[in-house]
N, C-alpha and C positions, 0 to 999 in steps of 0.2 A: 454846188448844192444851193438850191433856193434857200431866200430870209424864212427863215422858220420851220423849215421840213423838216429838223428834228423834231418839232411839237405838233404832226399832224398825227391824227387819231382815225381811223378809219368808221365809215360810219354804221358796219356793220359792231364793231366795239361799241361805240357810242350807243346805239341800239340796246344793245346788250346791257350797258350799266343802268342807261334809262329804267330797263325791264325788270332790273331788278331792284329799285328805289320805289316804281309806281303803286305794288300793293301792300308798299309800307307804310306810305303818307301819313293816313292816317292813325297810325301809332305815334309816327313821328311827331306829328302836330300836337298830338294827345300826350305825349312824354315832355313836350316842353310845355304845352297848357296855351298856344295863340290861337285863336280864331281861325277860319278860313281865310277871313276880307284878310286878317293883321297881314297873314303867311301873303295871299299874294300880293299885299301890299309892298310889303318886304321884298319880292322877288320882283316886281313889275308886273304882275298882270293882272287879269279882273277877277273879282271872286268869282266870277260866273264861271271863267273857264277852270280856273284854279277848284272849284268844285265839280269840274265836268271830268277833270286829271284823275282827282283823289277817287271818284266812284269808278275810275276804268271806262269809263265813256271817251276820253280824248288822252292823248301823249301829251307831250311838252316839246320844244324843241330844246338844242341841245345850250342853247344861253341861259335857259331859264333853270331847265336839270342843275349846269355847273352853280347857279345864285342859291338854289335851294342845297345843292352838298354844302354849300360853303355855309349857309346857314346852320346847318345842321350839326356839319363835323364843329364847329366849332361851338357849338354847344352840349357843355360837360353832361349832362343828360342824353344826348343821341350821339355823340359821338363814337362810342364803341359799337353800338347798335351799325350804326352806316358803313364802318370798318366791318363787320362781322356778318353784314348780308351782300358783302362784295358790291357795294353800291360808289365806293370812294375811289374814283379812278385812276389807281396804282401808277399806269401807266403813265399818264400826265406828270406824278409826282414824280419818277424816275428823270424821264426825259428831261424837265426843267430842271430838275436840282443834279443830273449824272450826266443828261446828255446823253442815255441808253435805254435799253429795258429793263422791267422789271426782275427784279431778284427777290425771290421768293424768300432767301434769309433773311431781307431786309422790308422790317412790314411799315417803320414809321417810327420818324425822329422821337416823336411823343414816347412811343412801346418803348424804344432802346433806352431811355430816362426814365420812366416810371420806378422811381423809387419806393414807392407803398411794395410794389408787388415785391419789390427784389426783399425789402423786408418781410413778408409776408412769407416768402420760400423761404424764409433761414431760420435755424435750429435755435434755441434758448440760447445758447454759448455765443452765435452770432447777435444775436438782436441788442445782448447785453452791452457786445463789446461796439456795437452802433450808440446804444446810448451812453456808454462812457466816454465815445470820441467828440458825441454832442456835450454831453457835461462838462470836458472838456475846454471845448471851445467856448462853451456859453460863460466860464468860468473865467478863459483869458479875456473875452469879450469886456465881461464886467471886474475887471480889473480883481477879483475875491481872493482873499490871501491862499497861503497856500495850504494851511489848514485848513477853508474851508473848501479847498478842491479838494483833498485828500480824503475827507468825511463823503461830501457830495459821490466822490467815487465810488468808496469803498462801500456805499448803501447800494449801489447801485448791485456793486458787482454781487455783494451777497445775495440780494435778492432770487 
């Protein structure tokens, strides 16, 4: 096997994520709040053409696509967005971190940690007994007797 042919991406795929990032831009740029000039400044190229992209008049190639995901996804504002219009090239991410293809059970390190949400599913009886493992620890943390973890708790739990 040639250096690096687990990480070639075919350019009909490439294609493809392009096509589906192109008539989002301009949401995208509007959801974080830059400029044209800022964004292609950021990315390398000129606002001319970077404004020829966003109206549908010109493509991008596939260096400047990957500078603008990588902009994006990692901004807390467009990051779900760019995950959720298939615009974030899965396939990339498997390869480099599995060395395979994509598995559809596995959508993103981020997803499998997002703590808010797994709080957010859970019933009263759960959420309580989250913040009693926290008052817990915030309790060993700050050294507080143990009358005052036992009060701290037991608010908790009646709650």
């Amino acid at each position: 096997m040639k250096y690096g042919a687990r990480w070639v991406i075919s350019d009909k795929k490439k294609d493809e994520y392009i096509n589906k990032l192109l008539p989002q831009l301009a949401t995208l740029r509007a959801r974080v709040g830059v400029s044209q000039d800022e964004l292609a400044g950021l990315v390398g190229i000129s606002r001319q053409t970077y404004c020829l992209t966003e109206s549908g008049s010109r493509s991008i190639s596939w260096n400047t696509f990957l500078s603008i995901i990588m902009f994006y996804d990692y901004n807390s504002r467009t990051h779900d967005l760019i995950r959720s219009i298939g615009a974030f090239p899965e396939d990339l991410f498997y390869q480099f971190n599995l060395g395979q293809t994509a598995d559809s059970s596995f959508t993103s390190v981020k997803d499998s940690l997002n703590v808010g949400n797994m709080i957010d599913e859970m019933d009263e009886a759960g959420k309580r007994a989250v913040k009693a493992v926290i008052a817990a620890e915030y309790a060993r943390c700050k050294n507080l007797t143990a009358a005052e973890t036992v009060n701290t708790l037991s608010e908790i739990i009646n709650k």
